[in-house]
N, C-alpha and C positions, 0 to 999 in steps of 0.2 A: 699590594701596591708594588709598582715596578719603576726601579729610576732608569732609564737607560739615556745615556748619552748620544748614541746615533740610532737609528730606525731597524731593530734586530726584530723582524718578525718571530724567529724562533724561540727567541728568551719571554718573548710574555707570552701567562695563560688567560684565557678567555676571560672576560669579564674583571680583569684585574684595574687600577687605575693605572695610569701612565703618566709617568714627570717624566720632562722633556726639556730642555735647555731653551729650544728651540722647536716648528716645525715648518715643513715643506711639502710638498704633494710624495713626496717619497715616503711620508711617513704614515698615508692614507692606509694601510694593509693594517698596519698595528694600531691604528685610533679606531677601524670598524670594528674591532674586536673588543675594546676597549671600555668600563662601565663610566670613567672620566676621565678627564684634561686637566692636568696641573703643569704650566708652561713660565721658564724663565723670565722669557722675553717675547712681548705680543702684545696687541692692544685690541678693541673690538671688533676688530677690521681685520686681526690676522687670521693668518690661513688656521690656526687652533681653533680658535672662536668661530670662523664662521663654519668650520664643518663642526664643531659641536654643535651648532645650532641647526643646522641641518641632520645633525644622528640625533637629535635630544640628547645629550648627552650633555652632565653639568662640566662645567670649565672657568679654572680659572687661569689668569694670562698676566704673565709683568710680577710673578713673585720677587723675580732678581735673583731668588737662592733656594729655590724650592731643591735643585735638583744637588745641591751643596747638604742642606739643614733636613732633605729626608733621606731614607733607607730602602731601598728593596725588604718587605717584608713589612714596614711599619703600617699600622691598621690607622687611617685618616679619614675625617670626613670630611667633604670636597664638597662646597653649598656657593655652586654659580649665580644665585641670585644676591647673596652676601660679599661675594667674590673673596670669601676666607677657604683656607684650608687649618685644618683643626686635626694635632696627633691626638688621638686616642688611646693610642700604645707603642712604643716601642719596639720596636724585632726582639 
């Protein structure tokens, strides 16, 4: 899993999960690579949501502190149809 603050294509690797504060079409390079979407602030309709749903990709949107309360590195499981995110493990 990868926290990043703004849209660094070089810091994530393939198929990692992505928290994100926030997104925008800038951020489309690092979510196609992306295995999910764990977003601060968004609702069904934002630009996270509706390109996960167009990558399949599970997403969830409106934590508030995902990108505060996770880690880069921490093993999570991301279930867009529950709209939970669940740590597994710790970094």
């Amino acid at each position: 899993m990868r926290v990043l603050l703004s849209p660094d294509f070089d810091a994530v690797e393939p198929d990692e999960i992505l928290v994100a504060p926030t997104t925008d079409p800038s951020w489309s390079s690092v979510m196609f690579i992306s295995a999910a979407l764990v977003v601060d602030i968004g609702s069904a309709l934002s630009h996270a949501a509706v390109l996960a749903r167009e990558l399949g990709l599970p997403c969830v949107v409106n934590t508030r502190s995902g990108t505060r309360d996770l880690r880069t590195g921490d093993l999570v499981r991301v279930d867009g149809d529950a709209g939970t995110v669940t740590v597994l493990q710790r970094a």
